[in-house]
C-alpha positions as CSV (number, residue, x, y, z in Angstrom):
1,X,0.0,0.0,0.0
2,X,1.4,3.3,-0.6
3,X,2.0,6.1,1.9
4,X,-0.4,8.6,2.5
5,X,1.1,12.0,3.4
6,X,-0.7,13.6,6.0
7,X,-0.5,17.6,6.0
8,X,-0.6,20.0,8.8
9,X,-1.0,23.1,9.0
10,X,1.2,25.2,11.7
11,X,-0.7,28.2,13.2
12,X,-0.8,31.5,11.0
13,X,2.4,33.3,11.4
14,X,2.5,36.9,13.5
15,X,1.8,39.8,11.4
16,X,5.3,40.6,11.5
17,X,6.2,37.1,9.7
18,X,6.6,37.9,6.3
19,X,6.3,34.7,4.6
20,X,3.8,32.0,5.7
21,X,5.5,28.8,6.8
22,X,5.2,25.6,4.9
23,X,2.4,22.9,5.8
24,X,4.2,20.4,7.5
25,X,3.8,16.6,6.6
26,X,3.6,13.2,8.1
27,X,4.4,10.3,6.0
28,X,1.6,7.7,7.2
29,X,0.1,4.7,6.5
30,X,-3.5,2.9,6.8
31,X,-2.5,0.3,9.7
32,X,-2.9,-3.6,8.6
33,X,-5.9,-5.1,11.2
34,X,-4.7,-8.2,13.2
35,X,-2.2,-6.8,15.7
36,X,-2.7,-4.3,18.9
37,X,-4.2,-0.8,17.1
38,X,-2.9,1.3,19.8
39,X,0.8,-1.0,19.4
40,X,0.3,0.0,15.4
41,X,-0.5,3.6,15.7
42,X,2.4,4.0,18.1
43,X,5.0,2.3,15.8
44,X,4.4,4.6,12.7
45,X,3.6,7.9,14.4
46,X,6.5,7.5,16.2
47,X,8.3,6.6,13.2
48,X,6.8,9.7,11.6
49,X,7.6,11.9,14.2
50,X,11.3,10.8,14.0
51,X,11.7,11.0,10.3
52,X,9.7,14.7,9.7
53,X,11.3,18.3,9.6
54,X,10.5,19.1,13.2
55,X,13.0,21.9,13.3
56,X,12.2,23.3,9.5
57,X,10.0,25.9,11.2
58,X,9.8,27.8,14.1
59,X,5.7,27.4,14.9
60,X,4.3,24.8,16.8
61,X,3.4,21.6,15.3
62,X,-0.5,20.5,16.4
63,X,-1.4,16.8,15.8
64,X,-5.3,16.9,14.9
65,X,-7.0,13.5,15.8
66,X,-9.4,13.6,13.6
67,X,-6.6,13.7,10.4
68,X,-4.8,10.9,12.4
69,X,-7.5,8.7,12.4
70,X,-8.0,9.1,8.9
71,X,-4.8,8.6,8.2
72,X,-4.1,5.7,9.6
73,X,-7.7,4.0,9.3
74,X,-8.5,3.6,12.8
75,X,-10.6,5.2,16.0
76,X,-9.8,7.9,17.8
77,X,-9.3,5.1,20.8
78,X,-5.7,3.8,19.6
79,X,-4.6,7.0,18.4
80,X,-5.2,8.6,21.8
81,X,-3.5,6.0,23.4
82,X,-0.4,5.9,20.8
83,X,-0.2,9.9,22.1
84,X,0.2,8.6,25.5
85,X,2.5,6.9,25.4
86,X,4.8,9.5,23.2
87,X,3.9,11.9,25.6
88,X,5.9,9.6,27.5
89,X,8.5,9.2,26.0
90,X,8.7,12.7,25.4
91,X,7.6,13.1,21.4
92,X,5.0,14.8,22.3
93,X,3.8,17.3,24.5
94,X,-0.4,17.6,25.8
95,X,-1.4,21.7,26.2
96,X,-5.1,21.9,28.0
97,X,-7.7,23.6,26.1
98,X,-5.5,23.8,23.2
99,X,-4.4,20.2,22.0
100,X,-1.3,18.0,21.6
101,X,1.7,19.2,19.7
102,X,5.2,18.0,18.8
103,X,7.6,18.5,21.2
104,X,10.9,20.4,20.1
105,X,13.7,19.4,22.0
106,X,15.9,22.8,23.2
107,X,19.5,23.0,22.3
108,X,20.7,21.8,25.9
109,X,18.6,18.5,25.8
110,X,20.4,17.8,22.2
111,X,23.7,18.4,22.6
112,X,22.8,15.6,26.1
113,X,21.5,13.8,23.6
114,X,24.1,13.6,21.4
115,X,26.7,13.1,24.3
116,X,24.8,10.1,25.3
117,X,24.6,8.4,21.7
118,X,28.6,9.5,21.4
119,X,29.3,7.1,24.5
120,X,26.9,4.4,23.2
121,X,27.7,4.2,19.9
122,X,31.9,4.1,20.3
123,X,31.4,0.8,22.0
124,X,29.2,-0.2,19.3
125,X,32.0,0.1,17.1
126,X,34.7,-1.1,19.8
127,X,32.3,-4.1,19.9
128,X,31.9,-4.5,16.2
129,X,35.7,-4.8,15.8
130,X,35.1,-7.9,17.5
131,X,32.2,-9.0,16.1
132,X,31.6,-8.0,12.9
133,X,32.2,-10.1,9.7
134,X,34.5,-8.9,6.9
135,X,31.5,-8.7,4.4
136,X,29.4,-6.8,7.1
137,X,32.3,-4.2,7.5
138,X,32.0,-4.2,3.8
139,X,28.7,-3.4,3.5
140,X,29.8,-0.3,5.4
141,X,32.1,1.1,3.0
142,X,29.5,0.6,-0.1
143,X,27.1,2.7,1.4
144,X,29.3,5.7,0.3
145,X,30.5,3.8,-3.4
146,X,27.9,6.7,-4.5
147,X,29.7,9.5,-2.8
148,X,33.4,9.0,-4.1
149,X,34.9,11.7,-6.9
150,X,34.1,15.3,-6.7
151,X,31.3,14.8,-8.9
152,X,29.8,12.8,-6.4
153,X,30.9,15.1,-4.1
154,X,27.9,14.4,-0.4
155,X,27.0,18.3,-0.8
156,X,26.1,17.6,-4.4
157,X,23.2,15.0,-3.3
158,X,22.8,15.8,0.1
159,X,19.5,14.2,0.6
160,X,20.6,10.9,-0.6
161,X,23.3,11.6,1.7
162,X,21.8,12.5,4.3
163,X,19.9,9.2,4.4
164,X,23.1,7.5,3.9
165,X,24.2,9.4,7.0
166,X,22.1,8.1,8.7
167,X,21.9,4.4,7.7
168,X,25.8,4.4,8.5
169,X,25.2,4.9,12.0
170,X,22.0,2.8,12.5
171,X,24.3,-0.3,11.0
172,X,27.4,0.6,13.2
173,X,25.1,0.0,16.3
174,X,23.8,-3.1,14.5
175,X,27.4,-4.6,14.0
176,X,27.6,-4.3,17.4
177,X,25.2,-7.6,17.9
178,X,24.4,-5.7,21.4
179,X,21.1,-5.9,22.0
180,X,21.5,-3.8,25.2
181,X,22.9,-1.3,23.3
182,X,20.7,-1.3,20.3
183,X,17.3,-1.1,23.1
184,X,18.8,1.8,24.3
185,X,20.1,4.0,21.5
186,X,17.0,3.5,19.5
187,X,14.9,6.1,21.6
188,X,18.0,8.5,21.6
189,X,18.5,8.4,18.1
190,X,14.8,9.1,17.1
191,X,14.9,12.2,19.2
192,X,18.5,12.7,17.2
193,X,17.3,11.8,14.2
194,X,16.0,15.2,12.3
195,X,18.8,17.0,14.3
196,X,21.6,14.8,12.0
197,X,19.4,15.5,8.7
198,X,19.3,19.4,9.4
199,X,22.7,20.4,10.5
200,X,24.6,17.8,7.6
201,X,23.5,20.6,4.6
202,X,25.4,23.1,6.9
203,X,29.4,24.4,7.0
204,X,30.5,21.4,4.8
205,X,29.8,18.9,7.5
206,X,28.8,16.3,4.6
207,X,32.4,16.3,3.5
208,X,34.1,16.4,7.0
209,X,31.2,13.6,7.8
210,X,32.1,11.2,5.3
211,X,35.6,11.5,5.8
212,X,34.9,10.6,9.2
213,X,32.9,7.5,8.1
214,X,35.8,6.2,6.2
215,X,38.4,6.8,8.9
216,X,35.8,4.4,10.9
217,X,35.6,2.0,8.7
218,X,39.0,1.7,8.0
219,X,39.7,1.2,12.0
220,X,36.6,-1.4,11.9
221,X,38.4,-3.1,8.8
222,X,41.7,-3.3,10.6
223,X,40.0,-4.9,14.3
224,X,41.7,-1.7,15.8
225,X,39.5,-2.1,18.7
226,X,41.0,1.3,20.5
227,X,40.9,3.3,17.3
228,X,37.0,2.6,16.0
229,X,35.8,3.2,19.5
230,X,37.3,7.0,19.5
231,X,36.6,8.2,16.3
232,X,33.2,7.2,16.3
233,X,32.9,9.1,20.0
234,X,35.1,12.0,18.6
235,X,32.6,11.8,15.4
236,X,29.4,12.2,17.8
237,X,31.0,14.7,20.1
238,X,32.3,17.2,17.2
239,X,28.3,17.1,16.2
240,X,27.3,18.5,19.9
241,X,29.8,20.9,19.8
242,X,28.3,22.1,16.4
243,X,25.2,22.2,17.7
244,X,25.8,23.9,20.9
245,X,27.7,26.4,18.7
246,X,25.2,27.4,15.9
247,X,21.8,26.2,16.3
248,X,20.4,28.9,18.3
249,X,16.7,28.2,16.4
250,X,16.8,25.4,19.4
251,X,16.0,27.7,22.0
């Protein structure tokens, strides 16, 4: 079945906002009957919530129950219950009389974020020296077979980048074979997630972040156990420091 995008509208802008901001969009799907609804609807908006341009405007972000329902082909039952528990988790945040909205992480929470996904995911990769097979390290490296030449150059096709980005460092964790630290980096990471997308178009960090991703592969390819696990925390850690630096739109 193909993806339904579901739009919504931020709040007008002040009347000293000269442009209007862009509807934003959910990427959702009609959910498949059998399993728990509320399970279901918690899965993909969660997903949805991780994968969207939370930070592309500065306005608040209102979930409307009514298009959620729709969207997804269920009650309002499940889809109340899915908000719960991202409230929880802290996706979401409920406002009385006025509704439930996305919740914007500030700058602080990020960068402690970040920190905390730097110290998890260098033992990933001090783990996956270990671990790993060759042709899993291998599979690495040809995620960036498209990024090689100047022509090719990552700022040149920074969405498929981007992605590429991102799928690097969900793999890394994955050649860990940790499932401890998989559980527990998957909630960081989604909070993460549109942070890594948004700031690797900016200062050239797609060339300095590739260049990092090979100097990690090539400590994962030579078992240097010592080596992986610090420049894949250095990697993580020069990230907070940008964004403690330069994304004052977090405040």
């Amino acid at each position: 079945m193909d993806d339904a995008t579901l739009t919504i509208q931020a709040p007008m802008p002040s009347a000293s906002t000269q442009t209007r901001a862009a509807p934003f969009t959910l990427a959702l799907q009609p959910l498949s009957p059998g399993a728990s609804l509320r399970d279901l609807a918690y899965a993909k908006l969660r997903q949805a919530i991780a994968e969207a341009d939370i930070y592309g405007s500065r306005e608040a972000i209102r979930l409307d129950e009514r298009n959620l329902t729709e969207a997804l082909g269920v009650s309002r039952t499940p889809i109340r219950e899915a908000m719960t528990l991202l409230e929880q988790e802290g996706f979401l945040r409920a406002v009385p009389r006025r509704g439930v909205f996305i919740r914007r992480k500030t700058r602080r929470e990020i960068v402690e974020m970040i920190q905390m996904w730097a110290a998890l995911e260098s033992m990933a990769a001090r783990l996956a020296t270990l671990k790993a097979s060759d042709d899993e390290v291998a599979e690495l490296r040809r995620l960036f077979d498209d990024f090689q030449g100047e022509r090719q150059a990552p700022a040149r096709h920074i969405d498929e980048y981007s992605e590429a980005n991102i799928t690097f460092h969900e793999a890394l964790v994955k050649l860990s074979k940790s499932q401890a630290i998989a559980h527990t980096i998957r909630n960081v990471f989604a909070h993460v997630r549109a942070i890594r997308k948004l700031t690797i178009s900016q200062s050239d960090r797609a060339s300095r972040s590739i260049t990092d991703h090979m100097h990690i592969i090539e400590a994962l390819e030579a078992r240097d156990t010592e080596g992986a696990e610090r420049l894949a925390r250095q990697h993580s850690l020069e990230l907070a420091t940008y964004v403690n630096t330069h994304c004052d739109f977090l405040e």
